[in-house]
C-alpha positions in Angstrom: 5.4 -75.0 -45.9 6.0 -76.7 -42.5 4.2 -76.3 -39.9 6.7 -74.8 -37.7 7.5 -72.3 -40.5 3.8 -71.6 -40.5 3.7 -70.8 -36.9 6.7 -68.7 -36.9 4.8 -66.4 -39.9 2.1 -66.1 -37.4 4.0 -65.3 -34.6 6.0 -62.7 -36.7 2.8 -60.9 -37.7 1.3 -60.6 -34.5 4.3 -59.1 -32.7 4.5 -56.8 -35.6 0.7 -55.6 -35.1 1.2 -55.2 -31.3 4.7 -53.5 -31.9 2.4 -51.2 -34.5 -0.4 -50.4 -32.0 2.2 -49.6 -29.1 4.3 -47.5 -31.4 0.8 -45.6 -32.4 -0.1 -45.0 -29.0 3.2 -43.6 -27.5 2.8 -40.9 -29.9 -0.1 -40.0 -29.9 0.8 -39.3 -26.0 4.3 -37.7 -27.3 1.7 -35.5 -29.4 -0.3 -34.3 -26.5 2.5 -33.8 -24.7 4.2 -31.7 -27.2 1.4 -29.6 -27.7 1.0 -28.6 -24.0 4.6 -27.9 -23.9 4.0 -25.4 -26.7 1.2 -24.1 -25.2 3.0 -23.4 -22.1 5.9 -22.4 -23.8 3.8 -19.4 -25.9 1.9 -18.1 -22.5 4.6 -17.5 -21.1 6.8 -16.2 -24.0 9.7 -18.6 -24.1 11.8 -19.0 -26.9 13.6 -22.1 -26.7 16.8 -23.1 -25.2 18.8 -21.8 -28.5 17.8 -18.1 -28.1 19.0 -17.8 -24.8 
């Protein structure tokens, strides 16, 4: 394998492993957020844009 082609299999992996961890964070913070919303949502009795 040349070494360009080597370097481009390197590059590829790394942008998939950042592309993994930012992908992994932004929902984990969709999560949280999402889960306040339901809580918000249950306080004060709200049952969704559909049953109104």
């Amino acid at each position: 394998m040349s070494a360009i082609a080597q370097l481009e299999d390197v590059s590829d992996e790394m942008i998939y492993a950042l592309a993994r961890r930012v992908i992994i964070c932004s929902m984990r913070e969709f999560d949280r957020v999402w889960e306040s919303a339901n809580k918000i949502c249950d306080r004060y009795q709200v049952k969704g844009i559909a049953a109104s």
